[in-house]
N, C-alpha and C positions, 0 to 999 in steps of 0.2 A: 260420428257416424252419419252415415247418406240417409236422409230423409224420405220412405216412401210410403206413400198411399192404395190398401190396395181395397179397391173395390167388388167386392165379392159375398154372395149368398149361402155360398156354399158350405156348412159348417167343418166339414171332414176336411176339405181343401183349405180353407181357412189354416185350420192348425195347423196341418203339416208344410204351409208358405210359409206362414209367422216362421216356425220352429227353424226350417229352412233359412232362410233370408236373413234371421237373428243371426244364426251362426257364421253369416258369411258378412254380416259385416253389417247389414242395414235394420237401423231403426223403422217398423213398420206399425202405421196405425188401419185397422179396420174398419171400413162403411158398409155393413151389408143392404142398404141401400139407395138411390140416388138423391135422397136425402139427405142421409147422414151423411153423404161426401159431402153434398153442398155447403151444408152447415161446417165442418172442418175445414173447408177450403176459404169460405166466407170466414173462416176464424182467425186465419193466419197464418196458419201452420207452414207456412212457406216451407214444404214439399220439392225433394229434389227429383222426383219422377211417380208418374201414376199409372200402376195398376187398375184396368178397367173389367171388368169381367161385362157382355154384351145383354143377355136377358138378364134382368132384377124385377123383383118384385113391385116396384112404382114406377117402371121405365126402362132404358137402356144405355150402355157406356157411350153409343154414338152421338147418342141427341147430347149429353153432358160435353161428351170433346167437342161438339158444335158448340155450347155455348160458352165455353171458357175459350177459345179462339177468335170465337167474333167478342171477346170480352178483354182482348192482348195477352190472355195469357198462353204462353210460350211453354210450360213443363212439359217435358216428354210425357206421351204417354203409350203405353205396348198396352195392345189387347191382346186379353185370355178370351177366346174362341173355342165353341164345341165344333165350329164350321171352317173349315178349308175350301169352302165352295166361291168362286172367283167373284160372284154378286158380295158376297159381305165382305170378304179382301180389299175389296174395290171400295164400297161404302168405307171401312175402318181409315183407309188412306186417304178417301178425299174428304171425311170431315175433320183430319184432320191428326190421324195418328201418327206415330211414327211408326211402329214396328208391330206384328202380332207373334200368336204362337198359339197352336191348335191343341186343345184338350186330346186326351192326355198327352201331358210332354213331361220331359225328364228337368228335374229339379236344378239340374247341370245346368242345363242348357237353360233357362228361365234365368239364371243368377249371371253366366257369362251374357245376356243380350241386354241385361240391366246396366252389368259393367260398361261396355261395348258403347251404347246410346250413352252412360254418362258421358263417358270422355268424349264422345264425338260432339254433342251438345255443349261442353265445358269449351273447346276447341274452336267451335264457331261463331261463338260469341267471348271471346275472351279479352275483348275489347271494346272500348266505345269509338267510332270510325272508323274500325279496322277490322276485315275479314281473313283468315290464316287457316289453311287445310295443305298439311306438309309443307312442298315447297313452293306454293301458289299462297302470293299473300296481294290484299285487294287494299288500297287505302283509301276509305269513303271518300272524306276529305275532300283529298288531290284529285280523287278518280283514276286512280295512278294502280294498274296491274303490274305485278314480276314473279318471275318464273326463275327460281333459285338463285335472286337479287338482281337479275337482268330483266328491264324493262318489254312487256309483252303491249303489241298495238291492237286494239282489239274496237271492231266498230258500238255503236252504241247500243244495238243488239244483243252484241254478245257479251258486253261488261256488263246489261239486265241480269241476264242469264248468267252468266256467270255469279254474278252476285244471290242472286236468287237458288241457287246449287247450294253453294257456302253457307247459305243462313240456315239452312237445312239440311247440314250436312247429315248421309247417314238415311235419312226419310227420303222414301219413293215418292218423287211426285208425278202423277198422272199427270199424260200429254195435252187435256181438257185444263186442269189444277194449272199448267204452266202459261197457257196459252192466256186462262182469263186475270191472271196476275201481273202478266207483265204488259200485256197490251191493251186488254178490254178498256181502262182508264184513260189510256192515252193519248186515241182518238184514231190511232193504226189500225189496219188489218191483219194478221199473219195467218194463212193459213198452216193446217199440219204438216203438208212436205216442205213450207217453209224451216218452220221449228227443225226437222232432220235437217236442212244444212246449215243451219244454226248450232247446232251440236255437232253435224262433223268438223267445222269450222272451228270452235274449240277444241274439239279432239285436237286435230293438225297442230294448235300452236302451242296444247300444252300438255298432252300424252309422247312419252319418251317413244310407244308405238299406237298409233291412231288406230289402227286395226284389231289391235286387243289391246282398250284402254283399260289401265289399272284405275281409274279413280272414278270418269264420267262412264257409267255405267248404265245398259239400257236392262232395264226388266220387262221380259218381256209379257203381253200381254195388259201390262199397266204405264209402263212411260219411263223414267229414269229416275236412276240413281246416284248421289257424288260421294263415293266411300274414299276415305280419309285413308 
């Protein structure tokens, strides 16, 4: 059974995720608050994705996903949100989540997006060197791109980016999120109508239609997407 942690205060909501999420497959331990997750996370529990619920009692899920990120760790995590309002969307994704889901939601839906992010997380890291989402597969290595085993020439821009999509496959990253990761470090500039031809630039060499890309994905209002 999948390993998840959910973060939460809420006693009623509690029990009916446990009873939920038991029956569909996942082993779940509760924190009701940012404490208690520390302390289980600090323990070992090696967790296959986390449930954050946003206000708790000593804190919130966002400052926690900040500091398990700036900490390397890498587990998914979806927030449970009372708010759809585009300021904590925004917050959720750029410290670091992958996916959310606004109170109340259907119980359905909460278990398929669990599913959903594992595989896409299992996917994009399923390798040590090697990045693989469908028929786009990246070999750290070589530095070698192909596009259903045929070699793609991509400048060194776009194998960033590209690379940086794949590691995440599935999480929306904001246009701010991509800009300071791939170049703030590097001693570049890019500005943001850069970045847009930096991604049509992949669309073209690796969307079957560039124009409605299945995979590179823009969200709008927040930045993009690479759905698997």
């Amino acid at each position: 059974m999948q390993k998840l942690l959910l973060l939460e205060d809420d006693i009623s909501l509690i029990d009916g995720l446990t009873y939920s999420l038991g029956k569909n497959g996942f082993e779940t331990k509760v924190a009701r608050s940012v404490g208690e997750a520390e302390t289980l996370l600090a323990g070992g529990g090696c967790f296959d994705l986390l449930l954050f619920d946003v206000t708790l009692p000593d804190g919130n899920g966002f400052a926690l996903c900040e500091r398990l990120r700036v900490s390397g760790d890498q587990t998914p995590i979806i927030f449970l949100t009372a708010s759809d309002e585009e300021t904590s969307v925004i917050r959720g994704l750029d410290c670091g989540g992958d996916d959310y889901i606004t109170k109340p939601f259907k119980l359905g839906e909460l278990c398929s997006r669990i599913r959903a992010l594992l595989r896409r997380s299992a996917g994009a890291h399923s390798g040590e060197g090697y990045l693989k989402s469908g028929d786009v597969a990246v070999n750290l290595t070589a530095g070698r791109v192909t596009l259903r085993g045929e070699g793609v020439e991509l400048t060194g821009a776009e194998y960033r980016l590209l690379c940086l999509f794949l590691a995440n496959s599935g999480r929306v990253l904001t246009r701010p999120a991509i800009l300071d990761k791939l170049w703030d470090g590097a001693g570049s500039f890019v500005d943001d109508n850069t970045l847009s031809v930096y991604v049509r630039r992949l669309r073209e060499k690796l969307e079957k239609d560039p124009s409605s890309p299945e995979h590179l994905k823009t969200v709008r209002g927040f930045g993009y997407q690479w759905v698997e």
